[in-house]
C-alpha positions in Angstrom: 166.4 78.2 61.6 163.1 77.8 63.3 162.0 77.5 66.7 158.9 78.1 69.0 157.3 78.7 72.8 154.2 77.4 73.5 152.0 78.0 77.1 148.9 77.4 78.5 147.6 78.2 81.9 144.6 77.5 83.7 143.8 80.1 86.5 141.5 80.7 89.2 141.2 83.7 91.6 139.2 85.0 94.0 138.5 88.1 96.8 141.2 90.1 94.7 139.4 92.9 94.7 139.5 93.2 98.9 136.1 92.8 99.7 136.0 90.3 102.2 133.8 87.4 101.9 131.9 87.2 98.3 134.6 89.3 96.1 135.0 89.2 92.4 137.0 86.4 91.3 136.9 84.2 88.1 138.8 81.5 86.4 139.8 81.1 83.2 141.8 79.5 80.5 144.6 81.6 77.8 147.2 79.8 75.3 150.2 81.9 73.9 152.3 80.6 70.9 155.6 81.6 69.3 157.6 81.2 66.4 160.7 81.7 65.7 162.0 82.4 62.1 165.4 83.2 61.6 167.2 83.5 58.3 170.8 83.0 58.3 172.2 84.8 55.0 176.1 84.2 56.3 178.0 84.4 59.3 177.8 88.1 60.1 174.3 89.0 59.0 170.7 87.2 59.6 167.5 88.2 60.0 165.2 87.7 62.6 161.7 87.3 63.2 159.2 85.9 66.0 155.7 85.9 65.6 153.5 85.4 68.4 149.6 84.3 68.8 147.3 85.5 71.9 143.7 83.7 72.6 140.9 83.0 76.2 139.6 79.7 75.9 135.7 80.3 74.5 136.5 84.1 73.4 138.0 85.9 71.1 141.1 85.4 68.0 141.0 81.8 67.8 140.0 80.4 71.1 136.5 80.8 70.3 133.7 78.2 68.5 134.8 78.4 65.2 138.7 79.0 66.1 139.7 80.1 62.7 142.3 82.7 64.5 142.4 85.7 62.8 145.0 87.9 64.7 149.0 87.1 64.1 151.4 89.7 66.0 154.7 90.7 64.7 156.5 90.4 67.8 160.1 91.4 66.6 161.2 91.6 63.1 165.4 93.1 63.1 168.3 92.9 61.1 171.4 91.1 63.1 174.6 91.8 61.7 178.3 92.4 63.0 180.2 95.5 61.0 183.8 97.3 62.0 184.0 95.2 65.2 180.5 96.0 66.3 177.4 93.7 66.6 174.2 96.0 65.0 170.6 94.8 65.7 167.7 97.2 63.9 164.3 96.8 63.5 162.0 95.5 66.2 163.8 93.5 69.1 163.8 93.2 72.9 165.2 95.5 74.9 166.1 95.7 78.8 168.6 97.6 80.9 167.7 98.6 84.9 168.6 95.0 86.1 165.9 93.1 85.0 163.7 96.1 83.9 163.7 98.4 86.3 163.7 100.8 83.8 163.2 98.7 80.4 162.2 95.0 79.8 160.1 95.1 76.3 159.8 95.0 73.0 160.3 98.0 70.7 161.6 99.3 67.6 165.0 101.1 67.5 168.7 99.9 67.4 171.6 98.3 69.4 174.9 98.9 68.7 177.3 96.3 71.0 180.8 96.1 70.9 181.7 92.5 72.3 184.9 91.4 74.3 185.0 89.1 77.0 185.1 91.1 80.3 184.2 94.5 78.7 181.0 95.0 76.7 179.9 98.8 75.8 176.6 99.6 74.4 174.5 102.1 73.0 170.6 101.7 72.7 168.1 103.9 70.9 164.2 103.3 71.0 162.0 104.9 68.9 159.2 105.0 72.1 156.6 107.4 69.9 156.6 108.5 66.4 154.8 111.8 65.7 153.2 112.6 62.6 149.5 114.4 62.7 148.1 114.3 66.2 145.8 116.7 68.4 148.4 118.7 69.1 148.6 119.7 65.4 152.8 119.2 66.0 153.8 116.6 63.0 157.0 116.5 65.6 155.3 115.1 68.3 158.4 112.4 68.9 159.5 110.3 72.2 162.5 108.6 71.9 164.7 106.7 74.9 168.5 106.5 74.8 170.8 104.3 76.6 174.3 103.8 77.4 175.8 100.9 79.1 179.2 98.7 80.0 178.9 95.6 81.1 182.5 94.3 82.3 183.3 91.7 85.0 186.9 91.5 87.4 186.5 88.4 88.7 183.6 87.0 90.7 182.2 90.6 90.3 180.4 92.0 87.6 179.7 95.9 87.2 177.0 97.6 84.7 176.5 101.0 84.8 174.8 102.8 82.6 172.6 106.5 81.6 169.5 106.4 79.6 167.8 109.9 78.6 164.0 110.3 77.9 163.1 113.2 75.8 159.8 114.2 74.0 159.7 117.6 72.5 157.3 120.8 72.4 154.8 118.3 71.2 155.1 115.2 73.5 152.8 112.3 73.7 151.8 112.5 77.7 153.4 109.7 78.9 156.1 108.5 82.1 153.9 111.2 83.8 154.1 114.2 81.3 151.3 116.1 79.6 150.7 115.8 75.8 151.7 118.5 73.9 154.6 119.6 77.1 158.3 118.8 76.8 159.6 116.6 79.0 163.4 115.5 79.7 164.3 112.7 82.4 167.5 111.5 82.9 168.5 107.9 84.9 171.8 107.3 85.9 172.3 103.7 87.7 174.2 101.0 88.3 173.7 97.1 88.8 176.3 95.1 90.9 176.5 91.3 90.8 178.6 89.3 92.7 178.5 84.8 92.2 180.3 82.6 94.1 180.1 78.8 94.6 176.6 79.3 97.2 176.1 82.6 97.6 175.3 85.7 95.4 173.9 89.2 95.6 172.8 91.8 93.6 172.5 95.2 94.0 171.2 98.1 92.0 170.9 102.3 92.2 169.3 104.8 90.3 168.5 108.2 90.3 165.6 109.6 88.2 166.4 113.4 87.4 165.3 116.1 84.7 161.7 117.7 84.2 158.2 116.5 83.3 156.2 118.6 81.4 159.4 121.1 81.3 158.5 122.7 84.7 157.9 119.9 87.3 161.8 118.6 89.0 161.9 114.8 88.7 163.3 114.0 92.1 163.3 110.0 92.3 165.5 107.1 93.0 165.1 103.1 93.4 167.1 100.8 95.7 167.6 97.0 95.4 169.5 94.2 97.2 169.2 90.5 96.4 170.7 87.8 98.4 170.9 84.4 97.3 172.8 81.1 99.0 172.2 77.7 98.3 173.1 75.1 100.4 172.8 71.3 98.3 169.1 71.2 97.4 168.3 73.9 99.6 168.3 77.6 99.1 167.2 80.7 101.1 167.2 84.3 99.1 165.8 87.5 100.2 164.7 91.1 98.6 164.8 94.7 99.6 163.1 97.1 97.3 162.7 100.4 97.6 161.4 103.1 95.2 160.5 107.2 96.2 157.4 108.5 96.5 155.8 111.8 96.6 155.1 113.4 100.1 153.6 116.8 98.0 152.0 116.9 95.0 151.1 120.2 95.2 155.0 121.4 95.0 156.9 121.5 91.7 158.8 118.8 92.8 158.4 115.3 91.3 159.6 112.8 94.1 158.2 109.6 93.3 160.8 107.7 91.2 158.9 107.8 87.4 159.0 104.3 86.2 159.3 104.6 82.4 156.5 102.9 79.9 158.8 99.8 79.0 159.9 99.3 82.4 158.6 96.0 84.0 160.2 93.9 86.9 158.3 91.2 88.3 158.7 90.4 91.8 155.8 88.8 93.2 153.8 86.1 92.2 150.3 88.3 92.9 150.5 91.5 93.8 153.2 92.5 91.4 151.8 90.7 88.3 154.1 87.5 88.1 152.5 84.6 87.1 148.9 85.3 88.2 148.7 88.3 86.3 145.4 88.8 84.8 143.9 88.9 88.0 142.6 92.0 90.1 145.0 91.6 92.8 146.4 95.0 92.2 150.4 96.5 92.0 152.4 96.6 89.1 155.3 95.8 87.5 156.2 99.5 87.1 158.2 100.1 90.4 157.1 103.5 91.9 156.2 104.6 95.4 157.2 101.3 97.1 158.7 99.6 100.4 158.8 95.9 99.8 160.8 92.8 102.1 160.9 89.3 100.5 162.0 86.1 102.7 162.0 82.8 100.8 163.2 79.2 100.0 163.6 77.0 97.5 163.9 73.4 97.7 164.7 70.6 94.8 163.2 67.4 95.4 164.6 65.7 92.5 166.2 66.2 89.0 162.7 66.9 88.1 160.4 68.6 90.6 161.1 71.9 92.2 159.9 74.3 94.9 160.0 77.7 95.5 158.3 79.3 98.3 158.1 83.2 99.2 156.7 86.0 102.2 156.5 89.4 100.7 156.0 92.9 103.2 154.5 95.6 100.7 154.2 99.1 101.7 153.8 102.0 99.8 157.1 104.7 100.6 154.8 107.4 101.0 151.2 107.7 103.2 148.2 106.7 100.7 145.8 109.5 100.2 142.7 110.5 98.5 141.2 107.9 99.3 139.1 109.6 101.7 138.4 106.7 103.9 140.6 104.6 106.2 143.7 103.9 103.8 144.2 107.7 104.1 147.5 108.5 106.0 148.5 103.9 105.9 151.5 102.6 103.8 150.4 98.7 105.1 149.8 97.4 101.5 150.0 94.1 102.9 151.8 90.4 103.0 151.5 88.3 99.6 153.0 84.0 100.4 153.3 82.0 97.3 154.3 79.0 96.2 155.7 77.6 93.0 156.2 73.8 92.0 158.0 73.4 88.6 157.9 69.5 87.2 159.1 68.4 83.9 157.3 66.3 82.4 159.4 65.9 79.4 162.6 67.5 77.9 161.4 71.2 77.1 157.9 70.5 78.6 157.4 72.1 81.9 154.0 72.1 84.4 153.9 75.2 87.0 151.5 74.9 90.1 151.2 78.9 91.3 149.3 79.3 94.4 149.5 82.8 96.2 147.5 84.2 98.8 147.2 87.9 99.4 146.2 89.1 103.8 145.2 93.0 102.5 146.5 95.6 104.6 144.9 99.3 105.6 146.2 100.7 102.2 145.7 97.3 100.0 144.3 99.5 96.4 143.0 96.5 94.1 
């Protein structure tokens, strides 16, 4: 079985590096293909494969004078089978838990082991996040690995998923999700996600709490907050975001406040700022939610069967004063206020055009 994704996207920016008047901006040109290869050897066990190709128009792999593209990514490449009542994935695959990855939303190489029913769906992950072997540290143990338990079950209009994941690196870990290499470091995540879908409206709602150590001595301290609100009304809709992640109010202490959003973890929320579809840009933020106070009010609006709008006012502030700066975003959380637009047409069956516009008013603690 084959299959495929194809993009291309021509972008322009400017002033996203908050200089007023004259700022760095550029515009450029980036193509991203996909196949899909999947062999099916019988009902319960396949194998699959997606392969994926990066290139900038004039520059480098194949988008340069020339183009004979030299670079082909492995993208996932797992086994797919179904064994004593239990689906197995293993090799590299996608994984996400944390909503829509709050805590995970990548690929990696480890293993899923799902048990499927119709309202009750338990889960175990395991990613391999670092392999050790010879390093700096001189410790061929120097492993990271992420594990994950979840239920997904549903009563109703409501759906439930709450699930654990545990982060642990040993005497010889690789530095990362805040730690220091060659420290140990344990974190813990215990969270829940909450959806509710009715005929116009829906919400969704998410909690987690970061515990554990990093770098064995420093208390991780941290928790996020979401709410989602959707209702549509014909070919109008309305939705609305709060987002709220720790920071830390003392970094001096040997307390870790500032919810620790795990390498992996990526939820896009804004167009801009928070690296949606204008994401090569300087316009600063992430999709690794830490530190952060954020309000979205927005619409959407459907024209026809084929052209679509969806308009959006985002309030970023940072949850804890900027500082270090040692100028006038010292002491501010005033990130800013991001409005975007978003008109999807098709064109054709499977062929889609996306106008993003979004335009960023910098506030006293705006960081590009």
């Amino acid at each position: 079985k084959f299959g495929g994704y194809w993009r291309t996207r021509w972008m322009t920016y400017s002033n996203t590096d908050g200089v007023d008047d004259g700022g760095a901006g550029t515009a450029l040109v980036d193509t991203r293909s996909r196949i899909y290869y999947t062999a099916i050897l019988q009902d319960n066990l396949k194998f699959v494969n997606t392969f994926e190709m990066d290139a900038t128009w004039g520059g480098g792999t194949y988008g340069d004078i020339g183009a004979d593209g030299k670079d082909l990514e492995i993208k996932n490449s797992y086994a797919d089978f179904n064994l004593w009542n239990l689906n197995w994935t293993i090799g590299t695959q996608g994984f996400q838990w944390g909503r829509s990855g709050f805590l995970f939303d990548d690929d990696a190489t480890g293993m899923k082991i799902i048990y499927r029913a119709d309202n009750f769906i338990p889960a175990f992950y395991w990613v391999r996040a670092y392999e050790g072997g010879p390093n700096n540290t001189g410790n061929p143990g120097q492993d990271y690995d992420y594990y994950t338990a979840l239920v997904n079950f549903k009563m109703g209009n409501h759906q439930f998923v709450p699930y654990v994941s545990y982060l642990f690196a040993n005497s010889g870990g690789q530095g990362i999700n805040g730690g220091t290499v060659g420290e140990e470091q344990a974190l813990y995540y215990i969270g829940i996600d909450y959806n509710l879908k009715m005929d116009a409206l829906s919400l969704m709602a998410t909690g987690i709490y970061n515990g554990g150590a990093v770098d064995d001595s420093v208390d991780a301290k941290g928790y996020l907050l979401d709410l989602v609100v959707k209702y549509s009304m014909g070919a109008f809709g309305i939705h609305g975001e709060a987002l709220y992640a720790t920071g830390d109010d003392n970094a001096t202490d040997n307390d870790q406040e500032a919810f620790i959003a795990p390498e992996g973890s990526s939820y896009t929320w804004s167009e801009g700022y928070a690296k949606g579809s204008i994401d090569k840009s300087n316009f600063g933020g992430s999709k690794n939610i830490s530190n952060l106070m954020s309000f979205n009010l927005g619409a959407t609006y459907k024209a026809s069967k084929t052209l679509k709008f969806k308009f959006d006012w985002w309030n970023i502030n940072y949850a804890e004063d900027a500082t270090g700066f040692g100028d006038s975003r010292d002491g501010n959380k005033d990130v800013g206020n991001e409005f975007s637009v978003v008109a999807t047409w098709a064109l054709l069956k499977s062929l889609n055009l996306d106008i993003v516009g979004a335009y960023m008013i910098a506030g006293d603690a705006y960081e590009p």
